[in-house]
VOFI-479959 format. One record per residue: x, y, z of N, C-alpha, C, CB in turn. Coordinates in steps of 0.05 Angstrom, whole numbers, plus 5000, padded with zeros to 4 digits. Glycine has a CB too. Example, Ala and Ser with C-alpha at 12.3 -4.5 7.8 and 13.67 -1.06 7.14 Angstrom:
BEGIN
526448865156524649105156526449345156522649115181
525749555142527349795143525850015157528249885114
//
This chain:
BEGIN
223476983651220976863659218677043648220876833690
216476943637214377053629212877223656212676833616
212677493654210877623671208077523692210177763653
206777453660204277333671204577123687202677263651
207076943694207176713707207576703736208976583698
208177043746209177133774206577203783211477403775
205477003794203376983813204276983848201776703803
203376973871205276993894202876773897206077303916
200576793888197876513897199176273898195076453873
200576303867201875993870204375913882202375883844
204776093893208976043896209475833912211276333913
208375703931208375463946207775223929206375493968
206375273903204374973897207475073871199174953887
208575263858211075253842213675123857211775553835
213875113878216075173897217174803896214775343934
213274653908213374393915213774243890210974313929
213174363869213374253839217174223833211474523813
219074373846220374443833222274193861220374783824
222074173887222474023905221973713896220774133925
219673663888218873443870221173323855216873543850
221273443830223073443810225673393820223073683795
227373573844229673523863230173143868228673713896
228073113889226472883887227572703875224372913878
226172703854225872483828229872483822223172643792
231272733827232772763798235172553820233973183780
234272623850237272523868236572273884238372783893
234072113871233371883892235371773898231671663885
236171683878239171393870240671533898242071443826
240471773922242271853944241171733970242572183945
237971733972236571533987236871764009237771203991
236172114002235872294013233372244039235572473992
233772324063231272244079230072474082231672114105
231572744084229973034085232373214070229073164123
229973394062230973674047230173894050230673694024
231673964066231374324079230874464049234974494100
228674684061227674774038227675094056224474594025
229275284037229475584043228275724025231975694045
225575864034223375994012225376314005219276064030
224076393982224376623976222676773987224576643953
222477083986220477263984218877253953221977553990
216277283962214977263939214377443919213277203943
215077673921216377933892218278083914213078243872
218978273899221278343905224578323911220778373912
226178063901226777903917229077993906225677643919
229077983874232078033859232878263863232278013829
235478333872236978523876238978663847238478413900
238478433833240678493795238178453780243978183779
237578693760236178633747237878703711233478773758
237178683688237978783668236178803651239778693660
234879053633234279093614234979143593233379163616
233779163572233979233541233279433539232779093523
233279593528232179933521230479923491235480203516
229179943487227080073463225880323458224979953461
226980433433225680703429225080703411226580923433
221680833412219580913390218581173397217080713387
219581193375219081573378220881723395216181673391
218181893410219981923429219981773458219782173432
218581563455217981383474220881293482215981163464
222081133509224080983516222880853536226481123522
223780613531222880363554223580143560221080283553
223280033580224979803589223579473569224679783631
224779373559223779113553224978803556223379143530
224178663560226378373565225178183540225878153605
226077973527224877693508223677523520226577513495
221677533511219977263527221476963511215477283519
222676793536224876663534223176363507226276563572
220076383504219276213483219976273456216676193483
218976533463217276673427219876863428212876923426
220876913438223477093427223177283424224577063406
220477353426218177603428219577873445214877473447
219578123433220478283458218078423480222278553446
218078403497215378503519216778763535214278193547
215278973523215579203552214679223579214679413547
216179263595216979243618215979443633219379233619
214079553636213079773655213379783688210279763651
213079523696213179453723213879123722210279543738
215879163738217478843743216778763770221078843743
215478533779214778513803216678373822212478393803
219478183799221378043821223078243826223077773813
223178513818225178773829225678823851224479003823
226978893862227479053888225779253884230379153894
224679343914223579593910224079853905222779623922
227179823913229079973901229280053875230979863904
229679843853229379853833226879863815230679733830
224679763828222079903820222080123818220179863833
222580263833221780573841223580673829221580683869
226180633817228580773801227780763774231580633803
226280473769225880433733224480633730224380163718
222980793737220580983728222381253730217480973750
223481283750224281563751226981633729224981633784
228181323728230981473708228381413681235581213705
227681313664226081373643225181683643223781193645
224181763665222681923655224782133647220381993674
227282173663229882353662231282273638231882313687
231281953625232481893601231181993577232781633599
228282023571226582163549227482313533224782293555
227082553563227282773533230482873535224583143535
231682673535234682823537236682683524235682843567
236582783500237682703473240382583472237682933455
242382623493244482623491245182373510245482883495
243282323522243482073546242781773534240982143574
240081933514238381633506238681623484235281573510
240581723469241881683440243081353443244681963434
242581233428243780973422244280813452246781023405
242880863471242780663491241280383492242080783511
242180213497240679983488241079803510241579863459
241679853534240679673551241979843568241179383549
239679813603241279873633241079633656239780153649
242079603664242679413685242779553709245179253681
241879443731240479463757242679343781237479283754
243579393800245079303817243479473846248379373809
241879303864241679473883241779223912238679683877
241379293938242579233961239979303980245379403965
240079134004238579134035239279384037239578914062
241479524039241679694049242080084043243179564057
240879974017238780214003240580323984237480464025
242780313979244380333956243880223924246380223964
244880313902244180293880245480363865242480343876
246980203844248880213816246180153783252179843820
247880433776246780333751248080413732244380393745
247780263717249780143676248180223661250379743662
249380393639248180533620249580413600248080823622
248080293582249980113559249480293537248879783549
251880273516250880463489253080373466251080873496
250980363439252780303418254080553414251580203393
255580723431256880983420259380953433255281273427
261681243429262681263455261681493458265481243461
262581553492262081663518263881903517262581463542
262882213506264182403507264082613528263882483487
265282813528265683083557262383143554268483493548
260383173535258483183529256583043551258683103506
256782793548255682563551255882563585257282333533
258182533592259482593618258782823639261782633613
258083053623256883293638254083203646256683583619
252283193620250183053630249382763646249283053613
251982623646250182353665251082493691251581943663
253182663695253282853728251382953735254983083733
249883123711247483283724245783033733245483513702
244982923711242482703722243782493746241282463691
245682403758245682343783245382503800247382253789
246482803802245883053826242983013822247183423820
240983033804238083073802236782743823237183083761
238882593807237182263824238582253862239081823800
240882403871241382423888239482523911243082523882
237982673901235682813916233882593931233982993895
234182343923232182103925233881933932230582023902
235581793919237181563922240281573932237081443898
241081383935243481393944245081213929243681343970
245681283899245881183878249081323859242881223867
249581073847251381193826251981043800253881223838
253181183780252781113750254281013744252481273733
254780843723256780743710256080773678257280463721
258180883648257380883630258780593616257681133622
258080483598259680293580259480353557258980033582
261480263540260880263510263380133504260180553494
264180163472265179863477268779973481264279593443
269979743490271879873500272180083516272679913486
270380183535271380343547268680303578271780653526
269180583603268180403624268380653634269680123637
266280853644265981133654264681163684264081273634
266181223698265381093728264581413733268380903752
262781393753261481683758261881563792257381783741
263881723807264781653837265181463842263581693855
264181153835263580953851262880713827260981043873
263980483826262580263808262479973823264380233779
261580043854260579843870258179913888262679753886
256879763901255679883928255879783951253279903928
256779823970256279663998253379574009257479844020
253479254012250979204020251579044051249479023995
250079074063249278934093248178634090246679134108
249178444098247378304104247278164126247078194088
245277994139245077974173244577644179242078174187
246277564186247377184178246577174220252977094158
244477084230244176984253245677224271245276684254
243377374269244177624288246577834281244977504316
249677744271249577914261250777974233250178024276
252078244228251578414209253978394188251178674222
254378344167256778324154256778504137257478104143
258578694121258978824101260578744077259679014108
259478764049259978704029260578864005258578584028
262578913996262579093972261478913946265779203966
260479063934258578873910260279113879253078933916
260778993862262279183845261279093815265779173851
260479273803258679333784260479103761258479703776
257778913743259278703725260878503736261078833708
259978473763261478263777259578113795263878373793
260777803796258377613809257677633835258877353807
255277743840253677773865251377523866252178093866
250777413887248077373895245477533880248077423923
243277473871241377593867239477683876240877533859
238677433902236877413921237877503951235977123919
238077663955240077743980238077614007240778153982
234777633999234077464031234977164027230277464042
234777013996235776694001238476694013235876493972
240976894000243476944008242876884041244677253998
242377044051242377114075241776804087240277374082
239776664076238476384099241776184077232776194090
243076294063243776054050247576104069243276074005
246976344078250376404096249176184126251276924109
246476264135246276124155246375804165244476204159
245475704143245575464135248575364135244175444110
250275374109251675344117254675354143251075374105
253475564155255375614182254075374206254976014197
250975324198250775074227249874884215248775114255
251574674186250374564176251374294196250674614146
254074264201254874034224256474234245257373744210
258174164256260474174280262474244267261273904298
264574444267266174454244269074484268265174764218
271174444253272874524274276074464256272174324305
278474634258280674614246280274854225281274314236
281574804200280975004186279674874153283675184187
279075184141276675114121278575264093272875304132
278175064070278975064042276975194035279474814026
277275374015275075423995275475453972273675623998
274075353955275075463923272575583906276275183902
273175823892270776003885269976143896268875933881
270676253923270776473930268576743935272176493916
268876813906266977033900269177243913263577023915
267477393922267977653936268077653966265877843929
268777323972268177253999266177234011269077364012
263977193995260177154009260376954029257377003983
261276724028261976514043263576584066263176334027
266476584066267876644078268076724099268476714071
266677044099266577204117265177044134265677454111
262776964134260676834137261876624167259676674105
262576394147264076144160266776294169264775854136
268176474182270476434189271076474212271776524177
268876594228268876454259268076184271267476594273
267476074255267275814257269975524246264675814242
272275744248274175634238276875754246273775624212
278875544246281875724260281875904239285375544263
281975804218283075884194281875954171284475734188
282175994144280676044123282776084112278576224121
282175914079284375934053282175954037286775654045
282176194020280376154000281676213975278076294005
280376153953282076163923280076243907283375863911
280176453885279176633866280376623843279276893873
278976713820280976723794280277053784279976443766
277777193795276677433777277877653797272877443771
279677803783281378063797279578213822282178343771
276478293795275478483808274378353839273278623789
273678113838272277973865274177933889271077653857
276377813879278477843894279278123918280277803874
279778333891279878583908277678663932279578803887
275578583918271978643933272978503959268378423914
273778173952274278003986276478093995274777653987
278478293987280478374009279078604024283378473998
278378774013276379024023274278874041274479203993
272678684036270878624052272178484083269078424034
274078404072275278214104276178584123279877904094
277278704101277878894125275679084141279779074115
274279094133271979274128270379144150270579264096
270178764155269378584178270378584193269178374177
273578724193275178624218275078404228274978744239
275378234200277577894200279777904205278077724174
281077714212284177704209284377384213286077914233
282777174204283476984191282976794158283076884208
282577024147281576914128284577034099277777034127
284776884078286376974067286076834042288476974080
286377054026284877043995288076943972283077463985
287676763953289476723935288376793907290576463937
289276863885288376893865288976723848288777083859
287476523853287876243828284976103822289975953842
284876023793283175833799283375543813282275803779
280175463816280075203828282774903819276875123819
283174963784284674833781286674793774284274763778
288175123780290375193791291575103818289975413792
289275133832289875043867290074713864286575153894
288574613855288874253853291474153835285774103836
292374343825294674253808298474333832294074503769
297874473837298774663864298874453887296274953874
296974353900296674173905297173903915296474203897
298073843887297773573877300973623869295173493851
302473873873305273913867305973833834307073723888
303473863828304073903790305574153777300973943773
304674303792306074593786306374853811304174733762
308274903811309175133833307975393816313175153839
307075553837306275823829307076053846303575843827
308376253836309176443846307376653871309976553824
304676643863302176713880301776553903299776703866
303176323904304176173933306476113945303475943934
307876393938310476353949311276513981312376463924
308576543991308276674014305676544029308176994007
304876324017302876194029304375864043300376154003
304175844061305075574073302775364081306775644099
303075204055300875064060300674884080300174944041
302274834088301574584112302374644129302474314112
301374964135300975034167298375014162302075344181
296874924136293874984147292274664151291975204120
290074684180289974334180286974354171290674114215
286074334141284574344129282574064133285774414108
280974064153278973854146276273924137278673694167
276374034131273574254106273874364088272174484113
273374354064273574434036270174584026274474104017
270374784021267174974015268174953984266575384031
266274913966265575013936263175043938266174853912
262375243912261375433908262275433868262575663932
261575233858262775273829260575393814263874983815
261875443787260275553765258475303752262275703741
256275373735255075133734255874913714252775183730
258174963708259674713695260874543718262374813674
259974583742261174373765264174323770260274093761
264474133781267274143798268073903770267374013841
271373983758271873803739273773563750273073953716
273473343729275073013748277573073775277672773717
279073263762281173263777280273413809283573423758
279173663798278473753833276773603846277174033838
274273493837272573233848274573043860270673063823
277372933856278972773866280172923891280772673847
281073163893282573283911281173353928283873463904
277473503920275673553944275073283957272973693935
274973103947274472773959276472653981274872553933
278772883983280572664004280072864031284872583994
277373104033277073214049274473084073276973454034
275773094100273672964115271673044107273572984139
270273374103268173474110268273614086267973604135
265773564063265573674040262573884054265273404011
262974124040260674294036260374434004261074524058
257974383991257674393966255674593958257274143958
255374863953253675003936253274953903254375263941
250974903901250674823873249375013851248974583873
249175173833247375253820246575123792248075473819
247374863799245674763764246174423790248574813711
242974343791242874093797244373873781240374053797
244674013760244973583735247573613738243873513687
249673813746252673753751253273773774254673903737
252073803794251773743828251373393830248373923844
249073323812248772993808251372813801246772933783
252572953775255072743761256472823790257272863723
256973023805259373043826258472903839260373273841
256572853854256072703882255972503874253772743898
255572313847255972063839258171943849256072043815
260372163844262972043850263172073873265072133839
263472403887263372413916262372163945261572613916
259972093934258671863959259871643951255171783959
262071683936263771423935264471313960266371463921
266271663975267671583993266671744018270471593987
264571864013263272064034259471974033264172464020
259072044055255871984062254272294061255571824099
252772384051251172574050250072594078249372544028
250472794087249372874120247373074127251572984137
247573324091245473544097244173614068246973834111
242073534051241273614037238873974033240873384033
239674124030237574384026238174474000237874664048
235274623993234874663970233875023968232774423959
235175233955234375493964232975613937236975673975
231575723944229375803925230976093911225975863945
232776103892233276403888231776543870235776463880
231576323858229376473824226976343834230376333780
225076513844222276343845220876333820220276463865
218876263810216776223791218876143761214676543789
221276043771222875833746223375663748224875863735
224375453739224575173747227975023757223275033720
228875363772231375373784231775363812232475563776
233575123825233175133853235975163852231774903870
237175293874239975263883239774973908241175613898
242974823904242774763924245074673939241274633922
245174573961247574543985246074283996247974844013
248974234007249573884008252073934024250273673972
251673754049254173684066255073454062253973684092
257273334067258573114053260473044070259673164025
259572784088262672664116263872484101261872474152
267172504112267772234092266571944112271972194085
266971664094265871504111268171384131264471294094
266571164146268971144164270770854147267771064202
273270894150275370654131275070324150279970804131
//
């Protein structure tokens, strides 16, 4: 997003523009209301990533202005965490004059948390020698003094963890408090206050009761969330590292109904549908579980024909969307056999023309 466009004057008259458009894109649903969950108006992103540029002896953060392709330096980012505001200045100034750090680095990435923690990725066309390694130790003991932070190096093929390549973050879903491991290069939330109204939402979107499917997972953002609100919890993953994150996180909650598989979505619908047996369910008994709720949460290529058929024979659909126009082709089919009961729309990226959104879904009556 262009700098100059992060105004906080307008973020209501951006917000309604973008609600509008929602609007227009889902009439053909004959929506009557749409819960609308604002963002904070700077500060909001918790992942940020830059580019690195060096002139001279200058080093600095820069991003492409997504028109002109143009590169723009980055002095101060206003959708940052304040966290990460206050880090971009101080690791620069430590990256400068120190030849051996800011040699061939060309981009860092930002991971920080509510709860004051902070990962950061040092990218580099090099590799990462005993050299290299001595010094990113000193410069965390030096950033230790301030933060409560840790490093990660990359380059290619290889992956230099300095103590830690996650952070635990807090977040607080209707009083209370859940813990989350967040692990560096792996899919987190961005917006941790929309996160937060988007766990709430979903946990009192209807009456829930029996037990709850999920597919997509994550690291269990959901899950944890919804699983007192349920006998049960089956959820299904395909990415190692997230997986690991949602076994750590259930224990870490002191759950003990929730239980993670490592498959994809259409793995599990094929599974299923008894197309294929998988050895990763040979300790899962599926029909002890009385699933009348199905949660997704897909990537923005949406839910494909076959799982759209299998989420469809579920009483109670719940749907997180992050790309509206394949939330549309699904619910085309979906209100085939289900009535839309909760439309909201969550603001994660403000001042872009990106809304997340969630949709409850009853089947109808036969």
């Amino acid at each position: 997003m262009p700098i100059r466009s992060i105004d906080p004057d307008n973020y209501h008259s951006l917000l309604s523009d973008k609600i509008d458009l929602i609007k227009d894109q889902f009439k053909q649903f004959d929506l009557t209301t749409i819960d609308t969950f604002e963002s904070p108006k700077l500060n909001y992103r918790m992942r940020c990533e830059f580019r690195v540029w060096h002139d001279g002896d200058d080093l600095f953060h820069i991003m492409f202005d997504q028109q002109t392709k143009e590169k723009v330096r980055i002095d101060h980012f206003p959708p940052a965490s304040l966290l990460i505001t206050e880090l971009m200045d101080d690791l620069l100034a430590e990256l400068r004059p120190n030849e051996i750090l800011r040699r061939k680095l060309f981009q860092i990435d930002y991971l920080s948390t509510l709860s004051g923690e902070v990962l950061v990725s040092l990218l580099y066309h090099k590799q990462l020698d005993d050299e290299w390694i001595a010094e990113c130790k000193a410069l965390k003991a030096r950033l230790e003094t301030k933060y409560k932070i840790n490093i990660v190096g990359r380059a290619r093929k290889l992956k230099v963890v300095l103590d830690n390549d996650f952070v635990i973050e807090h977040l607080n879903v209707d009083g209370k408090q859940y813990i989350y491991k967040q692990v560096e290069n792996s899919f987190t939330q961005p917006n941790a206050k929309v996160c937060e109204q988007m766990l709430s939402w979903a946990k009192n979107a209807i009456p829930y009761k029996g037990d709850l499917l999920e597919l997509y997972c994550g690291n269990g953002n959901f899950s944890l969330a919804l699983a007192d609100k349920f006998d049960k919890v089956l959820a299904t993953e395909i990415s190692k590292p997230s997986v690991a994150s949602a076994q750590y996180n259930i224990e870490v909650n002191n759950i003990d109904n929730v239980k993670i598989i490592r498959m994809s979505a259409e793995e599990f619908t094929e599974a299923m549908e008894g197309k294929r047996k998988f050895t990763r369910l040979k300790d899962i008994d599926l029909t002890s579980y009385n699933c009348e709720t199905i949660f997704v949460d897909p990537p923005r290529a949406g839910l494909d024909d076959d799982t759209v058929n299998m989420v469809a024979k579920y009483k109670h659909i719940i749907y997180i969307s992050c790309n509206p126009n394949t939330l549309h082709d699904n619910l085309t089919v979906l209100t085939k056999t289900h009535n839309i009961e909760k439309f909201a729309v969550f603001d994660q990226f403000p001042y872009t023309d990106h809304l997340e959104c969630g949709v409850v879904l009853t089947q109808k009556a036969l």
